[in-house]
VOTI-904487 format. One record per residue (C-alpha): residue in three letters; x, z, y. Coordinates in steps of 0.02 Angstrom, whole numbers, plus 50000, padded with zeros to 5 digits. Last residue first. Example, Ala and Ser with C-alpha at 12.3 -4.5 7.8 and 13.67 -1.06 7.14 Angstrom:
# residues 2
rest|u|w|v
Ser|50684|50357|49947 $
Ala|50615|50390|49775 $
# end
This chain:
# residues 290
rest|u|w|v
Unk|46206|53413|51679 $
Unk|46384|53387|51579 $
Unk|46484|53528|51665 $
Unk|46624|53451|51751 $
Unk|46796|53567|51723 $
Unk|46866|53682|51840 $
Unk|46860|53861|51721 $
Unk|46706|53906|51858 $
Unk|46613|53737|51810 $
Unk|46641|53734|51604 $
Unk|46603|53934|51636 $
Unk|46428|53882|51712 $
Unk|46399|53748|51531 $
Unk|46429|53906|51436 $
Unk|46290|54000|51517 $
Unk|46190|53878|51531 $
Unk|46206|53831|51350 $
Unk|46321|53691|51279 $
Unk|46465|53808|51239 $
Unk|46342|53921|51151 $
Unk|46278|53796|51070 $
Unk|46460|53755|50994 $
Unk|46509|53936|50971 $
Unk|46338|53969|50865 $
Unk|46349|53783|50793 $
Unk|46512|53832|50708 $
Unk|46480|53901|50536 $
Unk|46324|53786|50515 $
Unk|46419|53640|50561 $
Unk|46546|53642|50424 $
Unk|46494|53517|50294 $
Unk|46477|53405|50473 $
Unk|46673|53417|50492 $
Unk|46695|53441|50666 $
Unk|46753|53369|50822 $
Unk|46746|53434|50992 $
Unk|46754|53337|51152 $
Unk|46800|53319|51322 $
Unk|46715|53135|51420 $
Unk|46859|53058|51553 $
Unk|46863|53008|51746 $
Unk|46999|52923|51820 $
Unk|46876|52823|51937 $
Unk|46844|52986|52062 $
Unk|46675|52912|52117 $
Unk|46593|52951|51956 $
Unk|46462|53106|52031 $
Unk|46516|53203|51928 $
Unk|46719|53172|51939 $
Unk|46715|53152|52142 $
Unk|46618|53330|52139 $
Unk|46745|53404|52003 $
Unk|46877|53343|52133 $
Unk|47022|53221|52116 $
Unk|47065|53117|52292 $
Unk|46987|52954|52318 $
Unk|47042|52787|52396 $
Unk|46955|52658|52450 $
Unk|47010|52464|52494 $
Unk|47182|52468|52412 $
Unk|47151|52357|52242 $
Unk|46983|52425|52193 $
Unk|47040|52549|52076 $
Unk|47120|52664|52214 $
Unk|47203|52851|52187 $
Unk|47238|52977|52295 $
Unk|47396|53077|52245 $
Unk|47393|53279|52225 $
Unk|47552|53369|52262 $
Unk|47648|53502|52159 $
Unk|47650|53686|52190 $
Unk|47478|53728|52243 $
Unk|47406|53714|52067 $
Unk|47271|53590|51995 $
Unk|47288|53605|51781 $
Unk|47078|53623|51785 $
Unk|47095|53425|51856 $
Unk|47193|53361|51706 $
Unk|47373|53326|51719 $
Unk|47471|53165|51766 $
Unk|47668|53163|51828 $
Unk|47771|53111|51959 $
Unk|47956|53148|51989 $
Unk|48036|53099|52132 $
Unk|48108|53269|52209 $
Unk|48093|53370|52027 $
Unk|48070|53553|52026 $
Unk|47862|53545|52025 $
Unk|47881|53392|51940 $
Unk|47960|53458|51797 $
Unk|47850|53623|51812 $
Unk|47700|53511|51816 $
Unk|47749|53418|51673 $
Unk|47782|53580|51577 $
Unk|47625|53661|51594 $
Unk|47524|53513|51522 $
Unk|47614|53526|51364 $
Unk|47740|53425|51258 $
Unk|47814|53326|51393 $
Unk|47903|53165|51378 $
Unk|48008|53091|51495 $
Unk|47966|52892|51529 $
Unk|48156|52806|51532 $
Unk|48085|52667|51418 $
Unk|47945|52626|51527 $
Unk|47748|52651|51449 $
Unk|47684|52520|51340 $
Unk|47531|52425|51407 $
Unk|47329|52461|51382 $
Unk|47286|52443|51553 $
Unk|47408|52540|51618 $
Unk|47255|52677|51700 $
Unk|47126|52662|51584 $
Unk|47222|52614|51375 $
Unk|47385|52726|51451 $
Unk|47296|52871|51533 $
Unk|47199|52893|51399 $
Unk|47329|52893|51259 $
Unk|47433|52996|51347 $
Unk|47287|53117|51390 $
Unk|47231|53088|51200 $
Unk|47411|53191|51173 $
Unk|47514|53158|50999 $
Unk|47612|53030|51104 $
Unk|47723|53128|51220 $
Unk|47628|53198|51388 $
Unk|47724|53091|51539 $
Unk|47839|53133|51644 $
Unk|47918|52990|51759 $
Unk|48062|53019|51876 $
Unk|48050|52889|52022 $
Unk|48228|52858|52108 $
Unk|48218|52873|52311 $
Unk|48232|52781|52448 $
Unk|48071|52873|52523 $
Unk|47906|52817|52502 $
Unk|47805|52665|52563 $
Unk|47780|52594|52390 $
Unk|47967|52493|52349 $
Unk|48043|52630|52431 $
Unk|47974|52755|52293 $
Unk|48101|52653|52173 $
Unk|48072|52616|51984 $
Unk|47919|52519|51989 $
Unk|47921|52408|51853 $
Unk|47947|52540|51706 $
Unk|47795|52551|51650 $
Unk|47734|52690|51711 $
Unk|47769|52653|51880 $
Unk|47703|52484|51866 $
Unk|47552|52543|51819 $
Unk|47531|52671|51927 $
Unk|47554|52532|52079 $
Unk|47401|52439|52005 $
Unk|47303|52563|52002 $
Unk|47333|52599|52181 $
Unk|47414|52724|52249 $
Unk|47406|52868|52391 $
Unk|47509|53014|52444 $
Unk|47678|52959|52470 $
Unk|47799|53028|52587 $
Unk|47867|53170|52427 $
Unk|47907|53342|52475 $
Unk|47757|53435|52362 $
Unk|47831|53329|52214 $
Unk|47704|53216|52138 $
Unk|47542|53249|52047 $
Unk|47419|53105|51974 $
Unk|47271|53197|51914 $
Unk|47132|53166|51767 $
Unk|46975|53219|51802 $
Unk|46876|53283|51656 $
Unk|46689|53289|51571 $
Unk|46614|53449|51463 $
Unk|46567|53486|51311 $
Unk|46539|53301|51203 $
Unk|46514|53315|51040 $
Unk|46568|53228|50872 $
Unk|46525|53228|50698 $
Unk|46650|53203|50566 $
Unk|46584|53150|50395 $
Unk|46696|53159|50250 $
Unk|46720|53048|50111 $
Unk|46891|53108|50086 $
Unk|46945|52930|50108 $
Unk|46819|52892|50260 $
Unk|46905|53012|50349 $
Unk|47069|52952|50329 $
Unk|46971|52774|50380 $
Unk|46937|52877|50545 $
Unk|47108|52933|50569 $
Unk|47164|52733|50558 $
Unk|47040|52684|50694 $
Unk|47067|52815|50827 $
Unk|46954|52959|50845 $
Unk|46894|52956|51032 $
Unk|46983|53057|51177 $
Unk|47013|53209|51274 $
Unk|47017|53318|51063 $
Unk|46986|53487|51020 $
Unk|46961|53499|50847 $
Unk|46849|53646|50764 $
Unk|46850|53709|50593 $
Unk|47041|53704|50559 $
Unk|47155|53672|50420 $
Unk|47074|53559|50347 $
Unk|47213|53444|50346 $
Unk|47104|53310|50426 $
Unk|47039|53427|50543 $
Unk|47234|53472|50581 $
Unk|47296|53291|50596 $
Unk|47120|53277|50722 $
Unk|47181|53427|50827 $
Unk|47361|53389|50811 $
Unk|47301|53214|50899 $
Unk|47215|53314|51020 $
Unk|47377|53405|51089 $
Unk|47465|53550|51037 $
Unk|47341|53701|51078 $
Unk|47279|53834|50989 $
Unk|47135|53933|51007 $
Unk|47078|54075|50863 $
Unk|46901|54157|50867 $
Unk|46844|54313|50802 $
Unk|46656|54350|50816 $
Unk|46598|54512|50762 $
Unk|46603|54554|50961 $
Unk|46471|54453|51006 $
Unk|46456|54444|51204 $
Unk|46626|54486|51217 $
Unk|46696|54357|51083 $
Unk|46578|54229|51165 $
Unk|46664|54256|51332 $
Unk|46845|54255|51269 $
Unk|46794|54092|51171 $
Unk|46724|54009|51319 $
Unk|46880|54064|51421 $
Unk|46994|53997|51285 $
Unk|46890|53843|51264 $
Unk|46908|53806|51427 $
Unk|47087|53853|51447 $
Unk|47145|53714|51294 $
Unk|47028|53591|51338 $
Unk|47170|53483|51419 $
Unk|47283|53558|51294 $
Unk|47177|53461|51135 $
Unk|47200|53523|50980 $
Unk|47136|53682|50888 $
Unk|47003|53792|50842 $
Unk|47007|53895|50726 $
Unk|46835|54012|50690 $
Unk|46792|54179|50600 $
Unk|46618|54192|50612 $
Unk|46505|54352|50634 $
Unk|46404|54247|50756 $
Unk|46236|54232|50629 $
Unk|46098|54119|50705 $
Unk|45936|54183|50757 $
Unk|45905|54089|50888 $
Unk|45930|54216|51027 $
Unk|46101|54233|50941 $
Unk|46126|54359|50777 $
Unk|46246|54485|50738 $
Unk|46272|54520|50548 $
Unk|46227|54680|50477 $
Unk|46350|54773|50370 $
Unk|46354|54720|50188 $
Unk|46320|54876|50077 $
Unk|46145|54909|50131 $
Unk|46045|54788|50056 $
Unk|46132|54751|49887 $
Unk|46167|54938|49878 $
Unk|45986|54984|49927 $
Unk|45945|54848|49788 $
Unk|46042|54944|49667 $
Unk|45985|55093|49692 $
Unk|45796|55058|49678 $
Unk|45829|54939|49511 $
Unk|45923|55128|49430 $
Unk|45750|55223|49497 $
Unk|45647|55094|49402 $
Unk|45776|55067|49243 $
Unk|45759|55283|49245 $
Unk|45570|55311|49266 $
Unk|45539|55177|49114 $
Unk|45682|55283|49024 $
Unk|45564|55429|49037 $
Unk|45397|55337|49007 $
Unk|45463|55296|48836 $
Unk|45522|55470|48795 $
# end
C-alpha cells in the first residue's frame, strides 16, 4: 500500500512539472539570448517618430511575439508620459530639462538615457520663394519677430509667415536654445503640432518658412542653406553634412527609460543599436551613430 501511493505523489510531481514546463509557450530569444516576447510603448518625440516605426516594423518581423506600440506627440509628451508611467520607452530630440529631472528625483527613479541615431534639422520655405540662403543671424530675427519682410533679406516684398512646432516639441526647444540663441520666439509665430503640418503650411503658404528634421525632406517645399559663420560658407542639409558636422544644425536622438525597466526593453534597444538597426537609421534618413 505504501509503495502504491509512493508511485502516485511520483507520477502526480511528473505531471505537474510537464504542466509547469509545457504550459507557457516558448519565448523567442535574440542571438544573446534575450526574450523578445515584449509588449512595448513607446512614445514622444515626432522627429523619431518614422524611425522608430520602421525599427519597430522590422523587429516585429524578425520576432513576431513582439508587439510594439509608436506614438508620437512630441518629446516633451514622451518625458510627461515616462513620468506618468505610462510608457516604457520615451522618444525625446533633446535633453531632460531641469524641473522633469527633479520629478524624477521625487519618485526616486533613475532614467537612463541613449543616444540612437543623430539629426539635421531643416529650414524649408515655399518652393516659389527668391531666397535660398541665411545666416544664423537672419533666422533669428525671423523667429523672433525682427525680420518680418523677405525684402529686408534679398527676397521678394513679401510678409514672412512663421510655423513653428508648439512648445511640448525638443525640436522647438532645440531650435530655439541653437539657432535664436536662447530668445523668445515672435508673437505672430504659428504653431504646429506635428512635423507634417508645418510642411503642409508652408507647402501652401507663399512666405511661410518653417523647420523640420532632415528624414521630413519632401519635394514640395524648399530647402534653405544655412551659415553660422556670419555669411562666409554656407551648407545645405544632408546626412553626409550632418556626420561629418559640417551641416552646423546638427542634433543627438534619444531614448529614455526608466532603468527598473531596462531588461524589458534592451532587446528593442540593442536591436536599434545593432548593424542592422543602425543600416535602417541610414535608409529611414537619419545619421547612424558609427
Amino acid at each position: 500500500m505504501k509503495t502504491r501511493i509512493n508511485q502516485l505523489i511520483m507520477l502526480l510531481l511528473i505531471v505537474l512539472t510537464v504542466a509547469a514546463c509545457g504550459g507557457k509557450k516558448d519565448e523567442e530569444k535574440t542571438d544573446e539570448g534575450q526574450s523578445t516576447k515584449v509588449e512595448l510603448t513607446i512614445k514622444g518625440s515626432d522627429t523619431v517618430l518614422p524611425l522608430s516605426q520602421a525599427e519597430a516594423e522590422e523587429f516585429m518581423k524578425k520576432y513576431p511575439e513582439a508587439e510594439i506600440t509608436v506614438v508620437g506627440g512630441g518629446s516633451g509628451v514622451g518625458v510627461a508620459a515616462l513620468i506618468d508611467g505610462t510608457t516604457d520607452i520615451c522618444m525625446s530630440s533633446r535633453d531632460l530639462k531641469t524641473d522633469e529631472e527633479l520629478k524624477f528625483n521625487e519618485q526616486s527613479r533613475e532614467i537612463k538615457t541613449v543616444t540612437i541615431a543623430f539629426d539635421a534639422l531643416s529650414v524649408i520655405v515655399h518652393l516659389e520663394n527668391k531666397v535660398s540662403q541665411l545666416t544664423r543671424e537672419q533666422l533669428e530675427g525671423i523667429f523672433t519677430g525682427e525680420i518680418t519682410n523677405w525684402k529686408e533679406i534679398g527676397g521678394d516684398d513679401l510678409l514672412i509667415v512663421v510655423y513653428s512646432r508648439e512648445s511640448s516639441s525638443g525640436t522647438y526647444e532645440f531650435f530655439k536654445e541653437h539657432v535664436m540663441d536662447k530668445k523668445n520666439y515672435g508673437a505672430k509665430t504659428l504653431a504646429q503640432p506635428a512635423t507634417g503640418g508645418i510642411i503642409e503650411a508652408v507647402k501652401q503658404t507663399n512666405g511661410a518658412i518653417g523647420y523640420v528634421g532632415l528624414a521630413y525632406e519632401t519635394p514640395n517645399v524648399k530647402q534653405i542653406a544655412v551659415s553660422y559663420d556670419q555669411g562666409a560658407t554656407f551648407m545645405m542639409p544632408s546626412v553626409a553634412a550632418a556626420k561629418d558636422k559640417s551641416y552646423p544644425i546638427s542634433r543627438p536622438l534619444f531614448y529614455l527609460f526608466d532603468s527598473k525597466n531596462e531588461s524589458k526593453v534592451k532587446p528593442f534597444v540593442d536591436y536599434i543599436l545593432s548593424e542592422e538597426g543602425q543600416q535602417i537609421v541610414s535608409d529611414v534618413g537619419y545619421v547612424p551613430l558609427n
